[in-house]
Rosetta silent file (secondary structure, phi, psi, omega in degrees, C-alpha in Angstrom):
SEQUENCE: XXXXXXXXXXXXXXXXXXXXXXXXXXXXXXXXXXXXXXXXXXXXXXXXXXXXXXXXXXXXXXXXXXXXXXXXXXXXXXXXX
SCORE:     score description
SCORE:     0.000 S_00000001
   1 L     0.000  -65.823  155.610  -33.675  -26.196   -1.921 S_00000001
   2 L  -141.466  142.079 -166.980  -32.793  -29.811   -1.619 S_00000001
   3 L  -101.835  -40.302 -159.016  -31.035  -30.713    1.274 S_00000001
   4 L  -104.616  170.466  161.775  -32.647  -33.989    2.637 S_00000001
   5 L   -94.675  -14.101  177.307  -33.175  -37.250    0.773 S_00000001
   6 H   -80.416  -49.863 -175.348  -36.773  -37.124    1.724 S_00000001
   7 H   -38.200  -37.271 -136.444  -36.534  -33.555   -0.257 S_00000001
   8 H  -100.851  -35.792 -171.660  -35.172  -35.657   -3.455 S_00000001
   9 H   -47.534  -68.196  172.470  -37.986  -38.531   -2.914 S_00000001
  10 H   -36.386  -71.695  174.917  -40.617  -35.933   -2.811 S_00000001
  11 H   -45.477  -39.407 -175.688  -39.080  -34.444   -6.163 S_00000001
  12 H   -98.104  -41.392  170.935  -38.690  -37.277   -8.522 S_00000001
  13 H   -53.293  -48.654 -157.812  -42.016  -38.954   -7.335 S_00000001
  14 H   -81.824  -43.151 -176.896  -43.797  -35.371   -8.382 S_00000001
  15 H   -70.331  -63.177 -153.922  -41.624  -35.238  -12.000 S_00000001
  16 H   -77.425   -9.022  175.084  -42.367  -38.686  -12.558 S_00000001
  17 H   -56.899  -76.781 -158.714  -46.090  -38.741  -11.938 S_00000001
  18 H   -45.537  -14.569  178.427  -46.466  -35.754  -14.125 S_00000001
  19 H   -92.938  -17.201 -179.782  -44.432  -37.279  -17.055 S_00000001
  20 H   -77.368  -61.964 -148.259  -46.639  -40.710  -16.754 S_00000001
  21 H   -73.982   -8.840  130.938  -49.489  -38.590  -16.568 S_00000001
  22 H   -59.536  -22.487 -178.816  -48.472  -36.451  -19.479 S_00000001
  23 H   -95.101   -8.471 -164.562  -47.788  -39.734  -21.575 S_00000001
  24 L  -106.435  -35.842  170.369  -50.872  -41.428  -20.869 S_00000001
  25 H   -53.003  -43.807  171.540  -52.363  -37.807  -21.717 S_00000001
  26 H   -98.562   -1.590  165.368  -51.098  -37.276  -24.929 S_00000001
  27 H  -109.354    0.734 -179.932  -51.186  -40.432  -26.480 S_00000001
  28 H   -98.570   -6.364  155.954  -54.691  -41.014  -25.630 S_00000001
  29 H   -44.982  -55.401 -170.253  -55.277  -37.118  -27.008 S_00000001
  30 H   -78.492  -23.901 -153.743  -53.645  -38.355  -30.254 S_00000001
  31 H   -91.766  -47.807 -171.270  -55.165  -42.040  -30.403 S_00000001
  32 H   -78.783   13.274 -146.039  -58.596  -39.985  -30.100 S_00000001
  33 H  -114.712  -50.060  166.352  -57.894  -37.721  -32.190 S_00000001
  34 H   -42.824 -100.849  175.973  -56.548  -40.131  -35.086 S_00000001
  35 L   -21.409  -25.025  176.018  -59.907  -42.463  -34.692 S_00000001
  36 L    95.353  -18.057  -83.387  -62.469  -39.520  -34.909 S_00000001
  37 L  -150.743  151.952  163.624  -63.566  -40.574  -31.406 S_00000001
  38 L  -112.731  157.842 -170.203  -63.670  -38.308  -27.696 S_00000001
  39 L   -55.391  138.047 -177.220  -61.217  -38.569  -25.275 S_00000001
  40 L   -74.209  157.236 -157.434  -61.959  -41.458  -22.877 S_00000001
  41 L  -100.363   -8.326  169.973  -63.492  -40.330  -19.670 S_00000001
  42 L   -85.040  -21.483 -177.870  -61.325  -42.922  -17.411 S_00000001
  43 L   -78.732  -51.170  172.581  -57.998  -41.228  -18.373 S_00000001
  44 L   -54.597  -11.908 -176.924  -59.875  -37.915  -17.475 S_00000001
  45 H  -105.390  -11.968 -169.024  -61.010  -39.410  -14.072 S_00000001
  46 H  -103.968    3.854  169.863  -57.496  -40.983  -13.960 S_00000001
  47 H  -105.117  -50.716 -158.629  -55.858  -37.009  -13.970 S_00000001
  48 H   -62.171  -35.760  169.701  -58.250  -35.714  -11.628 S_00000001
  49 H   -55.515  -65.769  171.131  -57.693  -38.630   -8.947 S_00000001
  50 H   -33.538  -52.654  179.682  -53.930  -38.300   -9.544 S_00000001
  51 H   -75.996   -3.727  176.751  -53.794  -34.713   -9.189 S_00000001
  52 H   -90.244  -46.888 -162.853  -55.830  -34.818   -6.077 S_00000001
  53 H   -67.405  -57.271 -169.911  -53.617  -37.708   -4.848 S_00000001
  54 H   -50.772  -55.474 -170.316  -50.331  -35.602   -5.862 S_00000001
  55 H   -52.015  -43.824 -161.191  -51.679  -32.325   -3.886 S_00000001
  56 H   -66.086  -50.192 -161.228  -52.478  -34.276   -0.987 S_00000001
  57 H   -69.172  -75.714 -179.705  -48.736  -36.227   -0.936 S_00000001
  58 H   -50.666  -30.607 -166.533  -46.960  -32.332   -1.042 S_00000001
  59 H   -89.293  -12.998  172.356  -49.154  -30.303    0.880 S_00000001
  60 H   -83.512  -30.172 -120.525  -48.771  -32.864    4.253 S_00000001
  61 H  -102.711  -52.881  169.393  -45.165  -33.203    2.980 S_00000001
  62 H   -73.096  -23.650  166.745  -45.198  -29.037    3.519 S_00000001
  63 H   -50.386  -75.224 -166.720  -47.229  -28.954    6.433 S_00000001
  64 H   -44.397  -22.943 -168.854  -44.522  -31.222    8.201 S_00000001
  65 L   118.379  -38.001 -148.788  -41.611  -28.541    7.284 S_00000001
  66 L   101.016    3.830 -160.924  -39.942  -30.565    5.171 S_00000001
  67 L  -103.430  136.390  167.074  -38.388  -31.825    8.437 S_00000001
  68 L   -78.048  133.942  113.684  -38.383  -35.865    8.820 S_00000001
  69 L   -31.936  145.201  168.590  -39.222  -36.754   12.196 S_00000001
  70 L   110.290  -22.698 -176.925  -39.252  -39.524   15.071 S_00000001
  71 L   -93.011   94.827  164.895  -35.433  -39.854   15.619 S_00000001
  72 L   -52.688  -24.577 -165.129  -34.330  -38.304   18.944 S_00000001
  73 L   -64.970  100.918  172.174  -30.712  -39.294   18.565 S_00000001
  74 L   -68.348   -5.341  165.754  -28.754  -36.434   18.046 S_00000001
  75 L  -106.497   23.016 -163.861  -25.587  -38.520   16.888 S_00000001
  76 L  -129.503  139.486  179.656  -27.741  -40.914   14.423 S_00000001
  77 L   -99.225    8.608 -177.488  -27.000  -40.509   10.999 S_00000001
  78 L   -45.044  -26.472 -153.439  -30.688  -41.297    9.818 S_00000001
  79 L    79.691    9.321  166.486  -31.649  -37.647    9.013 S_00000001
  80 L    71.121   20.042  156.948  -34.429  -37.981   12.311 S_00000001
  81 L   -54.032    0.000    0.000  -36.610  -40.674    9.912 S_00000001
């Protein structure tokens, strides 16, 4: 599953968005929740942009193979970046 360092890149960028974007979720769920108030509509515009942004980053990332490209060298230890 992962084999490449682009594979590991790929992985920990997608876990850590979703854990900012669960913390920014749930504390402003609780802060509005505390106050009597509704949830602000920039955090909600600030998941949907993300999650469009995320989708976007994996699905060319799957398109491509998963294969890095551009390095011809068959003795270069790059991984073909």
């Amino acid at each position: 599953m992962i084999k490449t360092f682009k594979d590991k890149v790929i992985l920990i960028m997608v876990l850590g968005l979703f854990l900012l974007l669960s913390i920014i979720t749930i504390g402003d769920f609780y802060i509005s929740t505390a106050e009597g108030r509704p949830v602000d509509e920039s955090v909600i515009n600030l998941l949907k942009m993300a999650l469009t942004g995320i989708i976007g980053v994996v699905a060319g990332y799957m398109a491509s193979g998963g294969k890095a490209s551009g390095c011809d060298n068959p003795n270069c230890k790059c991984g073909g970046a």
